[in-house]
Each structure stands twice: as C-alpha cells, then as structure tokens.
C-alpha positions as CSV (number, residue, x, y, z in Angstrom):
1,X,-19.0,-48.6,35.1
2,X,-17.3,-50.0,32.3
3,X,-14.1,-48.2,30.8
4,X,-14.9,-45.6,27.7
5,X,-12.2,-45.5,25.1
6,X,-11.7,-42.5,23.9
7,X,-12.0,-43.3,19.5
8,X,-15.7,-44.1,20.2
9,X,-16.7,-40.5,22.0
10,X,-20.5,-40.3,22.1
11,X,-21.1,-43.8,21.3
12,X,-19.1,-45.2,24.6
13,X,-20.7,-42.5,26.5
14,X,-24.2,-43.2,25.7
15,X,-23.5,-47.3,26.1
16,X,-22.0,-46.5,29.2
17,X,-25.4,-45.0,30.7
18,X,-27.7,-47.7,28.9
19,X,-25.6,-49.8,31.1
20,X,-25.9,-48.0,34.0
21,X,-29.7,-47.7,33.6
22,X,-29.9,-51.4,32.7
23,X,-27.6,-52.5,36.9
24,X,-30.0,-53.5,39.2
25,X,-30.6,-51.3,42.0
26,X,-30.3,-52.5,45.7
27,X,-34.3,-51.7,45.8
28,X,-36.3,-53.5,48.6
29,X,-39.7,-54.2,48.0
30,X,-42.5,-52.6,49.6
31,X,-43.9,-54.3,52.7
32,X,-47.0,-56.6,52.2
33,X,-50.1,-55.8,54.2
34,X,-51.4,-58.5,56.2
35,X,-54.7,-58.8,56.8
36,X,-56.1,-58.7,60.6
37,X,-56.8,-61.5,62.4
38,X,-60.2,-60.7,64.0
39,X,-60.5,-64.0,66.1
40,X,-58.1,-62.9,68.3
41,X,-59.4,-59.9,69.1
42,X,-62.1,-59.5,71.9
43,X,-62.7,-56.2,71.5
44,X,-65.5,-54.6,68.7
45,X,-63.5,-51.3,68.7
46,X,-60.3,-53.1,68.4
47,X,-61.8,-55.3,65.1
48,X,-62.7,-52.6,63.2
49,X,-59.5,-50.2,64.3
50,X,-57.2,-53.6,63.2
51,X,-59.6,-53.1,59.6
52,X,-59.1,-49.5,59.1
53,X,-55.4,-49.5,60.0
54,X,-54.8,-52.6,57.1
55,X,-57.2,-50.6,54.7
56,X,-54.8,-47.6,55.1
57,X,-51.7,-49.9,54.7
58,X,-53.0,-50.1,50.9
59,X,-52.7,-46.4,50.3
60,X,-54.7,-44.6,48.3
61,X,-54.6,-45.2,44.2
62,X,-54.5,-41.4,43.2
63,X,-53.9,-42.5,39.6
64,X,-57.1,-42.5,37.1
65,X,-56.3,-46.6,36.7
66,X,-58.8,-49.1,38.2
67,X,-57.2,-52.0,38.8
68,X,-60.1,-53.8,40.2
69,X,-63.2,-54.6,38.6
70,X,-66.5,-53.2,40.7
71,X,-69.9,-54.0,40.3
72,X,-72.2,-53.1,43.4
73,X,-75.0,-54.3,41.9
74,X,-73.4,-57.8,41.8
75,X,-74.4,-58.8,45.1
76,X,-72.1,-60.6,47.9
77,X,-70.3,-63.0,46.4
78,X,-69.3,-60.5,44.2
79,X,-68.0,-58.0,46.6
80,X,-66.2,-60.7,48.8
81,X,-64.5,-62.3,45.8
82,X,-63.4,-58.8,44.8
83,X,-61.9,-57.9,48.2
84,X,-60.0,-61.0,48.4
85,X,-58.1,-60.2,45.4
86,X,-57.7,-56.8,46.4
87,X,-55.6,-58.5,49.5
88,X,-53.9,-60.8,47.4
89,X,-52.3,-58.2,45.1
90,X,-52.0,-55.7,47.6
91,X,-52.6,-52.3,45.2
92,X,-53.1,-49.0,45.9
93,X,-56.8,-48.4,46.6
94,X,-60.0,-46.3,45.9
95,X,-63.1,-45.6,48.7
96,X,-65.4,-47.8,46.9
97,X,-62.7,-50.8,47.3
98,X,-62.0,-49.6,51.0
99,X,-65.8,-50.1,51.6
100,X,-65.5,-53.7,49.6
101,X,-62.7,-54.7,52.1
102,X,-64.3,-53.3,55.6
103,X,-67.6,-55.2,54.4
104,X,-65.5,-58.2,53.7
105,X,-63.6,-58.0,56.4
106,X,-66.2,-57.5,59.5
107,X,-68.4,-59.6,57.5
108,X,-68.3,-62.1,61.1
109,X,-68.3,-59.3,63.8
110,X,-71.9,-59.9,65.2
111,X,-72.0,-56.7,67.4
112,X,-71.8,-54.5,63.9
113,X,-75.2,-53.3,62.9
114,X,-75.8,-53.5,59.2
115,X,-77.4,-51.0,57.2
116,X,-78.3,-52.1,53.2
C-alpha cells in the first residue's frame, strides 16, 4: 500500500483505497465446461448422463438477463446455432437453453425417441 503522509489527511486516505481497489487480485478464472464427447460412449444412459452433467456445469442464470437470443419457432438450424454459442461463451443458463443444448447435443444418439 503506498505510504500516506500525514499534511494530505483524507485525500491520501481515500487515494490510498482507490489504489487498493484498482491491484489486481490473485482471482482464478472459473473452469470452462467442456462439452461431452458422445462417440466414445457406448452406452445410451451414459450419453445422455455425460449431457445433463455438462448442462449443469453451466449453472443456472437466476438473473432477469437473457443472454441468448431464443426463437422456438425458428426451426433447427436455429436451435443448433444457438446452442453452439451457448457452449462457446459458457454463461449461466435458463430451462429453455438447457432444452436447446440436450436437443443439440443427442441430436446423433439413434436409440433416443423423438417427440415434436
């Protein structure tokens, strides 16, 4: 911390915690999710257990910001797109983008039945 001197008074002392706000912190960043690998997994139950443990390595966004765009009525191409960026950045999530992701994500499990 840098040295006060005392003719200053309040002046030093407030420059003195600017600066201290202003140090970087030893902060480490968050861990990145990575997406599952599905082609090495044999297993249906496995796939879709690997999915849901990733989606809940996003946490849920409790804040009232959306940080993705979501249009169901968009179609595939759409939802796919959006889930992709949803892995790249790596945000807290909502349901609806949990559902975008586990779509996205089993979109090649064959054993899955799909329901529209």
């Amino acid at each position: 911390m840098h040295q006060l001197s005392s003719h200053h008074g309040h002046f030093d002392k407030k420059r003195a915690k600017e600066a201290e706000c202003e140090s970087p912190l030893d902060l480490v960043a968050p861990p990145f999710p990575t997406p599952p690998n599905l082609k090495n997994i044999i297993s249906t139950r496995k796939k879709l257990h690997a999915v849901q443990n990733y989606i809940s390595s996003l946490e849920y966004n409790h804040t009232n910001v959306k940080y993705f765009q979501l249009r169901r009525d968009r179609g595939m191409i759409h939802l796919v797109n959006t889930a992709k960026r949803i892995m790249r950045e790596a945000l807290p999530i909502q349901c609806v983008e949990g559902v975008f992701l586990g779509v996205h994500l089993t979109n090649g499990v064959s054993e899955l039945l799909r329901i529209p």
